[in-house]
N, CA, C and O atoms as a MOPAC input file, in Angstrom:
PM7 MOZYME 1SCF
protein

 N   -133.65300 1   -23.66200 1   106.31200 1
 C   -132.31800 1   -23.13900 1   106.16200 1
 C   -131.98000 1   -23.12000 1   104.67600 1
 O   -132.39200 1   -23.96600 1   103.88200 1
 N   -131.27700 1   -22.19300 1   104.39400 1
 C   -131.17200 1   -21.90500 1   102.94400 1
 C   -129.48500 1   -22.92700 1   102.68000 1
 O   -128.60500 1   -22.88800 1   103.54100 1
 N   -129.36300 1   -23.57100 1   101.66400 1
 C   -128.20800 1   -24.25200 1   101.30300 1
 C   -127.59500 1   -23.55100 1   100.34500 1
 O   -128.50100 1   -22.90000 1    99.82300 1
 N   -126.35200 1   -23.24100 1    99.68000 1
 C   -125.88400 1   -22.95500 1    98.70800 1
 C   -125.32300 1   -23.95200 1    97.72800 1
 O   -124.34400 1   -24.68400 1    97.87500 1
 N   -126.28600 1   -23.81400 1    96.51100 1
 C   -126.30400 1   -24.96500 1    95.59000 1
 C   -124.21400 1   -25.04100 1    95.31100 1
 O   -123.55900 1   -24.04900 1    94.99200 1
 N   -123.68300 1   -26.28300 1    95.51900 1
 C   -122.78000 1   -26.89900 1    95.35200 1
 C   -122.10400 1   -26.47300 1    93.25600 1
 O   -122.58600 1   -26.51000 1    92.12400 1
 N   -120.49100 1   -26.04800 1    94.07100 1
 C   -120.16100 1   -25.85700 1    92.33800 1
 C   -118.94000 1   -26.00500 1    92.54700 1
 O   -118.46200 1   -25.24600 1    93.39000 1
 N   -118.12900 1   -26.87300 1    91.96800 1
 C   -116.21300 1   -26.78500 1    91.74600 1
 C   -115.43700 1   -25.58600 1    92.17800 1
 O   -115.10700 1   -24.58200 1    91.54600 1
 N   -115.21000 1   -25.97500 1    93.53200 1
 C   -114.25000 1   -24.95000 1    93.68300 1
 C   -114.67700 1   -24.09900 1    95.17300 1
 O   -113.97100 1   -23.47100 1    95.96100 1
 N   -116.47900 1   -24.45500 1    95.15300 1
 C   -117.24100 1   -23.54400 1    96.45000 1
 C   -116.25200 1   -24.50200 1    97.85800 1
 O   -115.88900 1   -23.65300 1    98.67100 1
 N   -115.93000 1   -25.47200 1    98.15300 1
 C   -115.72600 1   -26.29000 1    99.57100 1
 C   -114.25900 1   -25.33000 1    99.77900 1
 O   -113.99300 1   -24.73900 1   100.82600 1
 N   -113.47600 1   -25.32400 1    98.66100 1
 C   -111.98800 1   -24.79300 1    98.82200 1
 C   -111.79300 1   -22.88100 1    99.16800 1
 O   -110.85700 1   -22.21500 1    99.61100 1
 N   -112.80700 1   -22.62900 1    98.82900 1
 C   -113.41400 1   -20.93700 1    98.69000 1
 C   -113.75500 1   -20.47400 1   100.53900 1
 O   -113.35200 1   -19.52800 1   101.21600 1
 N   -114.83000 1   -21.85500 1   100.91900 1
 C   -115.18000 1   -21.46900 1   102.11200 1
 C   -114.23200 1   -21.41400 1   103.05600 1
 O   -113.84000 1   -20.46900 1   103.74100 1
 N   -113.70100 1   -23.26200 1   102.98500 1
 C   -112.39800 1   -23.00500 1   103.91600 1
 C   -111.44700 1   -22.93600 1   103.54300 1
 O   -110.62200 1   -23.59000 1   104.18200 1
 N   -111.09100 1   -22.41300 1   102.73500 1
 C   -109.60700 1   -21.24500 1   102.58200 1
 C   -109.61900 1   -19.78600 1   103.47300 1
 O   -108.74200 1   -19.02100 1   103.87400 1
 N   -111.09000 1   -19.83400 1   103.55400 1
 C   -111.70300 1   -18.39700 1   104.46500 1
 C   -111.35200 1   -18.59100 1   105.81700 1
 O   -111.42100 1   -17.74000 1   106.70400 1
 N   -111.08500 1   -19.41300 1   105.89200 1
 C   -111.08600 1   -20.22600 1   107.67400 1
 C   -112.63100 1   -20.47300 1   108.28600 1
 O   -113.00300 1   -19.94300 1   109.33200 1
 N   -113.43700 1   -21.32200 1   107.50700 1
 C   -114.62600 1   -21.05000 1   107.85800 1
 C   -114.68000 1   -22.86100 1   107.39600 1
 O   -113.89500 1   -23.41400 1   106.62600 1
 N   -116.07600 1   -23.63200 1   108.27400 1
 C   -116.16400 1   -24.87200 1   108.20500 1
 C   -117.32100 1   -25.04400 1   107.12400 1
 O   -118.23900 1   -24.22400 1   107.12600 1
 N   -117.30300 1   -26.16300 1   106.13100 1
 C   -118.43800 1   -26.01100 1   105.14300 1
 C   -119.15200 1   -27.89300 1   105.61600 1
 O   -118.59300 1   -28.93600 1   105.95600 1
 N   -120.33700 1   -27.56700 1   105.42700 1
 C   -121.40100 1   -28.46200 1   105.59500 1
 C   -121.39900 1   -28.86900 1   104.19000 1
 O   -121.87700 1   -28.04000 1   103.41600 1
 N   -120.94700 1   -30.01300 1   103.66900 1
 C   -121.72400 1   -30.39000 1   102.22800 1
 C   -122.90500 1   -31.47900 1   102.13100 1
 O   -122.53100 1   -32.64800 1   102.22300 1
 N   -124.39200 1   -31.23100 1   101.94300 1
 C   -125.39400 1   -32.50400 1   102.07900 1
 C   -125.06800 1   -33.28100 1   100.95200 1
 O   -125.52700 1   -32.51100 1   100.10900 1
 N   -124.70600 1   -34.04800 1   100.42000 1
 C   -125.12000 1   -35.12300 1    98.95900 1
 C   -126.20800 1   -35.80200 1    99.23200 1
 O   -126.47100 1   -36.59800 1   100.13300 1
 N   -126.82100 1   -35.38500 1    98.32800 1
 C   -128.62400 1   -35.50100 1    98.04000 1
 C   -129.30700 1   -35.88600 1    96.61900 1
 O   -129.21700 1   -35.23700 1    95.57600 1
 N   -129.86500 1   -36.84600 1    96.78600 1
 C   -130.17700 1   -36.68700 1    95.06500 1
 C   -132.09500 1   -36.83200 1    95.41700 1
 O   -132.54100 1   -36.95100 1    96.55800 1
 N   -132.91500 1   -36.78700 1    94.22200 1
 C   -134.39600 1   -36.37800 1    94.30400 1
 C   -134.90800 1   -37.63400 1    94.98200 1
 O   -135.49500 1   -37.78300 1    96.05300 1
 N   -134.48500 1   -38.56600 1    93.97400 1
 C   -134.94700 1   -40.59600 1    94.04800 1
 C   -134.71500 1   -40.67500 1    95.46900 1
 O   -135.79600 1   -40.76900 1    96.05100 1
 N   -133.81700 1   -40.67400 1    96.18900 1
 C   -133.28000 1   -41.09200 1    97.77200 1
 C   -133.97200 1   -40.80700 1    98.87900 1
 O   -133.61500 1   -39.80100 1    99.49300 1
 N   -135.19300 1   -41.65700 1    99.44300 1
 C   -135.70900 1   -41.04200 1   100.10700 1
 C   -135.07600 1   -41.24600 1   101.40500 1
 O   -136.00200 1   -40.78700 1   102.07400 1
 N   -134.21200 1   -41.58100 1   102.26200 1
 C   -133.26300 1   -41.68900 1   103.39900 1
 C   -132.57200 1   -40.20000 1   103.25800 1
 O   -132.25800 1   -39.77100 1   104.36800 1
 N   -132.24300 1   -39.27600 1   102.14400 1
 C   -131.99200 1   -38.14500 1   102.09500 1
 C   -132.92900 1   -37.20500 1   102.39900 1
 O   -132.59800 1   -36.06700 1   102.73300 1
 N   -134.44200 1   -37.67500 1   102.29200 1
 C   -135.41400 1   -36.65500 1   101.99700 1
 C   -135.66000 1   -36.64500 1   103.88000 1
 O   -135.97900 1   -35.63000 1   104.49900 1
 N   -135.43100 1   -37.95300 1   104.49400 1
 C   -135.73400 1   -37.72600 1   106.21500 1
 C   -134.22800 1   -36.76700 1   107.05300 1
 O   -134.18700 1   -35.92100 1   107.94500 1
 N   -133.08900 1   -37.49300 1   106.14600 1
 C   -131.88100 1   -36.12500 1   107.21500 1
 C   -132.81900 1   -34.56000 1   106.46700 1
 O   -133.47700 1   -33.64000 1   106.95200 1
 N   -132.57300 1   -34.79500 1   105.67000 1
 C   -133.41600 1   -33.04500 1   104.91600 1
 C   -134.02200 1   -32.90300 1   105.79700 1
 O   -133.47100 1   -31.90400 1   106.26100 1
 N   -135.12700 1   -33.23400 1   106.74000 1
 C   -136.48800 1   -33.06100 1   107.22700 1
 C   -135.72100 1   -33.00700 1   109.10300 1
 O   -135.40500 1   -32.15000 1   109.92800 1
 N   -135.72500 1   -33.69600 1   109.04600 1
 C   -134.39400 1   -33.95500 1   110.06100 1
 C   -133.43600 1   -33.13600 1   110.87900 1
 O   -133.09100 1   -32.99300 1   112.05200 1
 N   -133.16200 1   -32.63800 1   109.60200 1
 C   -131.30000 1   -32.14700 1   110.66000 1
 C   -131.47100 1   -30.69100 1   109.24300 1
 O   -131.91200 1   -29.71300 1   109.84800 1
 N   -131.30600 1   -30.38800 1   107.99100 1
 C   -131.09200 1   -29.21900 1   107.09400 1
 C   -133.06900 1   -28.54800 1   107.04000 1
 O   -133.44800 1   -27.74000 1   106.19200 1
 N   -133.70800 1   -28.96000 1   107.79800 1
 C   -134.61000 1   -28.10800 1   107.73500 1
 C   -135.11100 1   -27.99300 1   109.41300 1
 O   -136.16000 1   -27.59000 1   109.91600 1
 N   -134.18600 1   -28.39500 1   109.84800 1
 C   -134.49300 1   -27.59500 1   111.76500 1
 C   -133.82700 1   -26.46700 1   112.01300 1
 O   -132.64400 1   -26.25700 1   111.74700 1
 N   -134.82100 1   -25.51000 1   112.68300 1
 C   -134.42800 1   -24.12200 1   113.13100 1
 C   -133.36900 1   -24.25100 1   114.31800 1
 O   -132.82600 1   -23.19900 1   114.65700 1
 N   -133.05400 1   -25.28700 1   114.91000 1
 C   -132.01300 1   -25.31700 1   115.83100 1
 C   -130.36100 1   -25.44500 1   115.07000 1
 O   -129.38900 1   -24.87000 1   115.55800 1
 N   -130.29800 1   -26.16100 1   114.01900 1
 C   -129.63200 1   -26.71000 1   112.92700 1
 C   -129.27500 1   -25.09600 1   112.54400 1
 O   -128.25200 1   -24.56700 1   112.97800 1
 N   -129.93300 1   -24.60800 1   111.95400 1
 C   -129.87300 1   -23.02200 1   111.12100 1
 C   -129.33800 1   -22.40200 1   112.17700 1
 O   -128.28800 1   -21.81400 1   111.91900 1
 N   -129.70100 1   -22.34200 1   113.24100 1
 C   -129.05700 1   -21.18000 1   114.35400 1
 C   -128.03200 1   -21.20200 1   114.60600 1
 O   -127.43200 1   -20.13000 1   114.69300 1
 N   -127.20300 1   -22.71600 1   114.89300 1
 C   -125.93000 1   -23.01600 1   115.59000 1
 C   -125.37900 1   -22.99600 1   113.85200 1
 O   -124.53200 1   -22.13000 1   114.06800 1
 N   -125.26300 1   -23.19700 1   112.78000 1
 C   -124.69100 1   -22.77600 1   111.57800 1
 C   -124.76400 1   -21.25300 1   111.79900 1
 O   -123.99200 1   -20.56700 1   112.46900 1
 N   -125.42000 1   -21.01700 1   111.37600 1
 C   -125.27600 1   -19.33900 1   111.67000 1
 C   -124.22200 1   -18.40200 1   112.97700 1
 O   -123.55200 1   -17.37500 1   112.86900 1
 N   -124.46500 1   -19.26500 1   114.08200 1
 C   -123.91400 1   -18.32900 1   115.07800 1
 C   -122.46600 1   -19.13800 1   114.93500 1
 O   -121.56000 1   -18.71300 1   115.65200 1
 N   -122.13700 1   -20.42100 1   113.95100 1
 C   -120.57900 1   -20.41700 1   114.36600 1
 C   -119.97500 1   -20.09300 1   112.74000 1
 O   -118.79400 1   -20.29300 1   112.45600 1
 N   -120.96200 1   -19.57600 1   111.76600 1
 C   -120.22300 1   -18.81100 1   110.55400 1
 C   -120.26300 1   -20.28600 1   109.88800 1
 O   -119.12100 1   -20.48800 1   109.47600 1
 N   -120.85400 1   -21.09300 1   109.68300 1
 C   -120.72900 1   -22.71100 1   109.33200 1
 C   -121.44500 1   -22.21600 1   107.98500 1
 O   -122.30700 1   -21.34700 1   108.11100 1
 N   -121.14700 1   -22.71100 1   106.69200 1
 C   -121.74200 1   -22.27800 1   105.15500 1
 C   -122.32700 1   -24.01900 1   104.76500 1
 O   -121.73900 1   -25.09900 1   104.70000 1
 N   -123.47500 1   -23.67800 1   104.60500 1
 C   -123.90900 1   -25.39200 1   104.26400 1
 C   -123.96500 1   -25.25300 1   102.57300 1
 O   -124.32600 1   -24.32900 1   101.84400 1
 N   -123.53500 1   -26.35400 1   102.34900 1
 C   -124.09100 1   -26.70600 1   100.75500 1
 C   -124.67700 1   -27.60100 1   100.55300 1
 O   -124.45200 1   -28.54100 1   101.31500 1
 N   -125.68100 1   -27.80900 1    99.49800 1
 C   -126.56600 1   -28.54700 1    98.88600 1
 C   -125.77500 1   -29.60300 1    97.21000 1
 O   -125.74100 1   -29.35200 1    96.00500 1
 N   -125.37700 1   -30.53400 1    97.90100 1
 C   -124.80700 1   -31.55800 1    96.62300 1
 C   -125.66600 1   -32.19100 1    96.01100 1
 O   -126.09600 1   -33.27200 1    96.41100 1
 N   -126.07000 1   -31.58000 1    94.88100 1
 C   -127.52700 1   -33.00700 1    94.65100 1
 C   -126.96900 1   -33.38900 1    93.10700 1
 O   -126.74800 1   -32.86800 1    92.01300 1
 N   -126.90900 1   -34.58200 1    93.76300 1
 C   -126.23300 1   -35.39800 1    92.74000 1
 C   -127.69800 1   -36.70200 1    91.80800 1
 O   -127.50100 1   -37.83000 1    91.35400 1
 N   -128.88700 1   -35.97000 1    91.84700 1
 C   -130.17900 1   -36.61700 1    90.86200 1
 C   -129.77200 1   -36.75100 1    89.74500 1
 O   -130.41500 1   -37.57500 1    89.09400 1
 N   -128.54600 1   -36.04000 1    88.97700 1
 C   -128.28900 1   -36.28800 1    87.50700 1
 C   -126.44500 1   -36.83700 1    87.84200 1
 O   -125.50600 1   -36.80200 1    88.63600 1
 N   -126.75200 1   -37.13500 1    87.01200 1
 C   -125.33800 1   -38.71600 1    86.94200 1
 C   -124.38200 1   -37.36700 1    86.73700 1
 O   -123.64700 1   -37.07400 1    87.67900 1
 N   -124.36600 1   -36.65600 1    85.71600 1
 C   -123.66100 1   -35.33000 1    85.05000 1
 C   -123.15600 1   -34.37800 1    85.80500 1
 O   -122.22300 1   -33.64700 1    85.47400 1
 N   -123.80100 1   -34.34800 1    86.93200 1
 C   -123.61800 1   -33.14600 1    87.80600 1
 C   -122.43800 1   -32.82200 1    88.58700 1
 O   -121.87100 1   -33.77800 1    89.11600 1
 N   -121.76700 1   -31.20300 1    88.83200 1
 C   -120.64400 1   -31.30400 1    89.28600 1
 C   -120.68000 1   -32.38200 1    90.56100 1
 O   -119.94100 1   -33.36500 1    90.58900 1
 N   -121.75300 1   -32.02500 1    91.73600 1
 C   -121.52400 1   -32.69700 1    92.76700 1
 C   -121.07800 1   -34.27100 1    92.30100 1
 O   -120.00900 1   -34.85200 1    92.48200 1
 N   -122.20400 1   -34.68600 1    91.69300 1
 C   -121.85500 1   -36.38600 1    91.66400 1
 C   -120.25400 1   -36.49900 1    90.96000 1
 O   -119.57900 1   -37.45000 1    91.35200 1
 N   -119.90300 1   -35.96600 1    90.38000 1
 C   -118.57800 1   -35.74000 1    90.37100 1
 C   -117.72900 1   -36.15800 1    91.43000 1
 O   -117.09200 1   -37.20300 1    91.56100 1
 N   -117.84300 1   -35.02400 1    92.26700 1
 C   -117.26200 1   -35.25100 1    93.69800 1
 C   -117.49800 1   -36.89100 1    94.13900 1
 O   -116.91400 1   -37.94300 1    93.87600 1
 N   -118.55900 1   -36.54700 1    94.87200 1
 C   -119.20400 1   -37.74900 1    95.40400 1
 C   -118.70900 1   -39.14000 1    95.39900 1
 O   -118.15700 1   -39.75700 1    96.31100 1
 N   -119.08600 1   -39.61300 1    93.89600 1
 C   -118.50400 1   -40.80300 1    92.94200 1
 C   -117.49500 1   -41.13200 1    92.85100 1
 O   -117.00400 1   -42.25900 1    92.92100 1
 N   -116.97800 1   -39.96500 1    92.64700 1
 C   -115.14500 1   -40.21000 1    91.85500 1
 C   -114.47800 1   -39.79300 1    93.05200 1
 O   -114.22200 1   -40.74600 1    93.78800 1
 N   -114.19500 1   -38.92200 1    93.38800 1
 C   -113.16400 1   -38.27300 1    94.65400 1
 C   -113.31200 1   -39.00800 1    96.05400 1
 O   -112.50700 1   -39.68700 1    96.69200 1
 N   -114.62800 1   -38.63200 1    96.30700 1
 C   -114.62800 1   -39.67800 1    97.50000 1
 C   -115.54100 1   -40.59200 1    98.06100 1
 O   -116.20200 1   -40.60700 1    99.09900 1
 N   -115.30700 1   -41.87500 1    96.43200 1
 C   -115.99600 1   -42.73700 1    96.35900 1
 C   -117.30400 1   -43.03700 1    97.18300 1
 O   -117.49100 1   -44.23500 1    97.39600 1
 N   -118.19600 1   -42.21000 1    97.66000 1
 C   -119.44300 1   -42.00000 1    98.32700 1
 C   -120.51500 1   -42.63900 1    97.90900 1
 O   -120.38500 1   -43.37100 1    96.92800 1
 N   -121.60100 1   -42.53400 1    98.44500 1
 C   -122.82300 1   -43.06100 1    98.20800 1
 C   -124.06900 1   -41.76200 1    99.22600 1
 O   -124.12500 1   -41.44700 1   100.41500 1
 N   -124.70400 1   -41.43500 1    98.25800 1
 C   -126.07900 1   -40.85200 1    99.17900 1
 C   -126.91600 1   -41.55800 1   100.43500 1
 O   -126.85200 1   -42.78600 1   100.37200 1
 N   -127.32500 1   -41.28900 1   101.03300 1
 C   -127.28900 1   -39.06300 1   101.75000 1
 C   -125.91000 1   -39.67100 1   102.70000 1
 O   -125.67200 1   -40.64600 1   103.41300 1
 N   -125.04500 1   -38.17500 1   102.11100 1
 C   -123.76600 1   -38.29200 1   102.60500 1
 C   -123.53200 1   -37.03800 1   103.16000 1
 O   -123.50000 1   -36.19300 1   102.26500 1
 N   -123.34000 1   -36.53200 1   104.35900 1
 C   -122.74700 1   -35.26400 1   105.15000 1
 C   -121.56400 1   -35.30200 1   104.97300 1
 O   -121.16100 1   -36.43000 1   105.25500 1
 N   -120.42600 1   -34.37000 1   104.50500 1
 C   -119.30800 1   -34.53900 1   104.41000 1
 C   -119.45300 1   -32.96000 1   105.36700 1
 O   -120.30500 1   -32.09100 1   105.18000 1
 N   -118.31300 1   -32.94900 1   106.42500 1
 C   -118.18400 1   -31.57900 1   107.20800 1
 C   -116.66800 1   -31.24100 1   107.12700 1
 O   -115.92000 1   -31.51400 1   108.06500 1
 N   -116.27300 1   -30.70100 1   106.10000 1
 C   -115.13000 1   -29.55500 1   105.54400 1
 C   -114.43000 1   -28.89700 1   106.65500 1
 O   -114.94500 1   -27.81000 1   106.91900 1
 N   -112.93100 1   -29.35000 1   107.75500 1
 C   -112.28700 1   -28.41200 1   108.58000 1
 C   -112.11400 1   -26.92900 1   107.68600 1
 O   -112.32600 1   -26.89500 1   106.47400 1
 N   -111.82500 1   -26.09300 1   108.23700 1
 C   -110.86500 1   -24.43100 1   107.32100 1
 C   -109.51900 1   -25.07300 1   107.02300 1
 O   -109.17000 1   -25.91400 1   107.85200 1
 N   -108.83800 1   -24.88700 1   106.18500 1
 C   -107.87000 1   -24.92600 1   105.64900 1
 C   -107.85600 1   -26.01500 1   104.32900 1
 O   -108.43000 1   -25.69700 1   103.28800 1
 N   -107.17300 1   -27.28700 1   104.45700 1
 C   -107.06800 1   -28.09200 1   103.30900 1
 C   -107.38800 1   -29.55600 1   103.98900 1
 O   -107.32400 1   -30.52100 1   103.22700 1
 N   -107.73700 1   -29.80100 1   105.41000 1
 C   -107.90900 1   -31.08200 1   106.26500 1
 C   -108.71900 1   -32.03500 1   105.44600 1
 O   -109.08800 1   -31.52900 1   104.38600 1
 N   -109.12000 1   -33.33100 1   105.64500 1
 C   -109.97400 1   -34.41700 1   105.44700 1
 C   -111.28000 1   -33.92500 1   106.14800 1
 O   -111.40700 1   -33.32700 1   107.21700 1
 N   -112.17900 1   -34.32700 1   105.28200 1
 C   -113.70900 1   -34.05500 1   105.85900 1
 C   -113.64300 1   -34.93400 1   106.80600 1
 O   -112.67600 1   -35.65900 1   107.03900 1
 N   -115.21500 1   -34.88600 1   107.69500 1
 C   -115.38000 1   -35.92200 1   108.33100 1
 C   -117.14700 1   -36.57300 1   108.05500 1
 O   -118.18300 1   -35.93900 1   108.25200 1
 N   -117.03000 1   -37.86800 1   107.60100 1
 C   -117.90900 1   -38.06600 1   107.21500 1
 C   -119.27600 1   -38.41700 1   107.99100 1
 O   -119.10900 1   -38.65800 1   109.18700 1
 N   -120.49900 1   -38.48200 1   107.55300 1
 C   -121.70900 1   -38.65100 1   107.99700 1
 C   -122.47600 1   -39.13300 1   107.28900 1
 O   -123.42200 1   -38.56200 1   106.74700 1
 N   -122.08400 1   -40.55700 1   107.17500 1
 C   -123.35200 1   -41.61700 1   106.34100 1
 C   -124.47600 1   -41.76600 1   107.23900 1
 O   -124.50000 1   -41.75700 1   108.46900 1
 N   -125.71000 1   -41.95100 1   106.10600 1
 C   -126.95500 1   -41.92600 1   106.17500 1
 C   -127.48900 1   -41.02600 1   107.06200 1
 O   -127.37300 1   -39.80900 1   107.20700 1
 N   -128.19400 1   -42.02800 1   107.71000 1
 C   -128.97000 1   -41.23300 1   108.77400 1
 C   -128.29900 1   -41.04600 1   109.88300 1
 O   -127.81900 1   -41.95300 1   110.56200 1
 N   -128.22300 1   -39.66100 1   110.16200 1
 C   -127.24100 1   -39.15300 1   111.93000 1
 C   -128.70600 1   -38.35000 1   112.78300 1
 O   -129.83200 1   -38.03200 1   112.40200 1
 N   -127.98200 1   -38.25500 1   114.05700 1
 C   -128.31000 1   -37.28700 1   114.48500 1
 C   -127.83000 1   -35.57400 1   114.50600 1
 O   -126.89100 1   -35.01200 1   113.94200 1
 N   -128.90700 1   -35.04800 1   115.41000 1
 C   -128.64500 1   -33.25700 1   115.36600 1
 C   -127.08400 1   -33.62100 1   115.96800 1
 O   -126.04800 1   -33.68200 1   115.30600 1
 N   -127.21000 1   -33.78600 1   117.05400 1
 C   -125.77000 1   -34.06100 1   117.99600 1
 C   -124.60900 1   -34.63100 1   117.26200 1
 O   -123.47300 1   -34.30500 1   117.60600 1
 N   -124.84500 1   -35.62900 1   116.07500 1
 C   -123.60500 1   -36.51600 1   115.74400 1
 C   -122.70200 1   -35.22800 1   114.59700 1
 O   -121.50100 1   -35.24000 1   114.32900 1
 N   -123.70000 1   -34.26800 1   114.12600 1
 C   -123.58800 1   -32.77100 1   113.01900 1
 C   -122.78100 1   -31.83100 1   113.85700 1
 O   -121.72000 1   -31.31200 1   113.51200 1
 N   -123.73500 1   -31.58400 1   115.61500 1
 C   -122.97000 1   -30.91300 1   116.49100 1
 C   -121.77700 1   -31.30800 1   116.59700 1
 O   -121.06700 1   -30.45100 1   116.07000 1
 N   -121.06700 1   -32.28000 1   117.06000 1
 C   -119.90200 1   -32.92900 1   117.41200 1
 C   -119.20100 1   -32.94200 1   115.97300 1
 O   -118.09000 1   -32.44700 1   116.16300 1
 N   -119.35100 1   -33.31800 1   114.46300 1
 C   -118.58200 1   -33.38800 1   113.73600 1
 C   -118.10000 1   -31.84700 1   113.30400 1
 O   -116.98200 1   -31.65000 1   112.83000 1
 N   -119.29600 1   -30.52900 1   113.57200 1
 C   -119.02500 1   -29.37100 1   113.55800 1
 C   -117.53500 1   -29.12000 1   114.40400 1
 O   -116.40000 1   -29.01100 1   113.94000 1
 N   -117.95300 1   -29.08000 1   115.66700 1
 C   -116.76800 1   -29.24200 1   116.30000 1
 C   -115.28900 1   -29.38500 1   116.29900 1
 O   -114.38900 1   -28.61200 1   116.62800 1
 N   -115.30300 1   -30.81700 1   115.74900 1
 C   -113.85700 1   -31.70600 1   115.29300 1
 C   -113.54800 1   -30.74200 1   114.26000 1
 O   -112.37600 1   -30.55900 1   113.93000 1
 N   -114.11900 1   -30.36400 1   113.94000 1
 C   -113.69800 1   -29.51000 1   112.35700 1
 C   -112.98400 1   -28.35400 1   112.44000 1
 O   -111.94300 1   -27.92500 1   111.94100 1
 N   -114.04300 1   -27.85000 1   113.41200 1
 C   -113.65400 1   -26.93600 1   113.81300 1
 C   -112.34800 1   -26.42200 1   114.84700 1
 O   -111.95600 1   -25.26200 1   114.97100 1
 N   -111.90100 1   -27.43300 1   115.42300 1
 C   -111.30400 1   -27.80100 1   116.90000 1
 C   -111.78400 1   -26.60700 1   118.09000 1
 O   -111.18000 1   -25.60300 1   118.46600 1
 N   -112.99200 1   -27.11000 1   118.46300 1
 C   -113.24900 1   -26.13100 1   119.48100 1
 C   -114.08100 1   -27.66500 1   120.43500 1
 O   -114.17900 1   -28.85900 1   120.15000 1
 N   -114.42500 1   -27.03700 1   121.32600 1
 C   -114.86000 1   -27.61400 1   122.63700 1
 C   -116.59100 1   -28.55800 1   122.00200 1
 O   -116.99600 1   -28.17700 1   120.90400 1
 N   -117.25700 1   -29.44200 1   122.57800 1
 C   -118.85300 1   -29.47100 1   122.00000 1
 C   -119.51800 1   -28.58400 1   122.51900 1
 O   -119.13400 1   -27.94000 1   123.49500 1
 N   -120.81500 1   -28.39500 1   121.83000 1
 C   -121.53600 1   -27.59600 1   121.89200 1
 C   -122.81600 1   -28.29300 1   122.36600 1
 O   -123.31400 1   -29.25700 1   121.78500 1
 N   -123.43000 1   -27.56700 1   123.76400 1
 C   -124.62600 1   -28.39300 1   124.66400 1
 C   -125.63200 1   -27.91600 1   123.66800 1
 O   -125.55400 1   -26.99100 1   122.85900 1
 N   -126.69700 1   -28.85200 1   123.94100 1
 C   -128.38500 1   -28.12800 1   123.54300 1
 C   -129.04400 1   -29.25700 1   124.43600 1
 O   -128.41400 1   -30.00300 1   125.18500 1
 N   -129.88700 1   -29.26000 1   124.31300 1
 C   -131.38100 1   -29.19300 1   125.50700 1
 C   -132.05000 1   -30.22700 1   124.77200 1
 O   -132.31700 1   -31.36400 1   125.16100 1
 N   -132.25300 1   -29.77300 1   123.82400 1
 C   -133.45000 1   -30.78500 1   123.16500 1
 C   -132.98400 1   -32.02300 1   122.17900 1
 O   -132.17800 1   -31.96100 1   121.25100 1
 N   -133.79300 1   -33.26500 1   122.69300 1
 C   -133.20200 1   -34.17200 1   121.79300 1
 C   -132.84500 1   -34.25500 1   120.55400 1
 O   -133.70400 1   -33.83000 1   119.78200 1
 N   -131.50600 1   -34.80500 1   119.87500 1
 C   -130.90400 1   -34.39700 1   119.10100 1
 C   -130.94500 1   -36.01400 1   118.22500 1
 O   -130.05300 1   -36.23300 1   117.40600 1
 N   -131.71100 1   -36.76100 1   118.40200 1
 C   -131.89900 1   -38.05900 1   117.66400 1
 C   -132.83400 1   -38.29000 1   116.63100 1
 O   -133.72900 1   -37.50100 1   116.32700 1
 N   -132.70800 1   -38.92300 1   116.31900 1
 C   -133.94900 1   -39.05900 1   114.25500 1
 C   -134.87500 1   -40.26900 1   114.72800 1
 O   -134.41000 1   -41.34200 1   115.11400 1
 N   -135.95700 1   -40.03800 1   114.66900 1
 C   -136.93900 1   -41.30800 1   115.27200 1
 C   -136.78500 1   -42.10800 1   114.69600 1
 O   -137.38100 1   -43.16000 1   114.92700 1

């Protein structure tokens, strides 16, 4: 799945659109980031249900101290990596997703965000 590299101003752009934004915070060193990556932002089931509900993911990689994301992250909402933050449309509170989640715990926070009903799937949705 393709991410859109993270920049000041992209989370408020998406959902001002009325649209829900996925933000990963990721940095290179973190390898607990490199298994959700493997995980949950590089499964074709992941890409489909983003796609079919208009969901815009971004890529926060916060590897350099400097960077807008770690910006965010650090300072705004005092975070720590690998952090899922899932963006309602309008101006709402994210809802967060420390460390390691599952497909399902992404499904369900999609959801809340969204305020719509959950969304079934079939295949296990857990991180070994």
């Amino acid at each position: 799945m393709e991410l859109q590299p993270y920049r000041p101003g992209l989370i408020q752009v998406i959902t001002g659109d009325g649209r829900v934004a996925v933000v990963d915070f990721t940095a290179a060193w973190c390898l607990s980031c490199k298994v959700v990556e493997k995980t949950i932002y590089d499964s074709r089931e992941v890409a489909d249900l983003l796609a079919e509900r208009d969901v815009q993911a971004i890529n926060a990689d916060v590897t350099e101290d400097d960077s807008p994301a770690s910006a965010l992250l650090y300072g705004e909402l005092s975070g720590a990596v690998p952090l899922t933050a899932v963006y309602p449309p309008g101006d709402g509170q994210p809802i967060f997703l420390p460390g390691k989640f599952s497909k399902q715990d992404l499904y369900e926070a999609i959801d809340r965000a969204a305020g719509q009903g959950p969304v079934e799937r079939t295949e296990s949705n857990s991180l070994p």
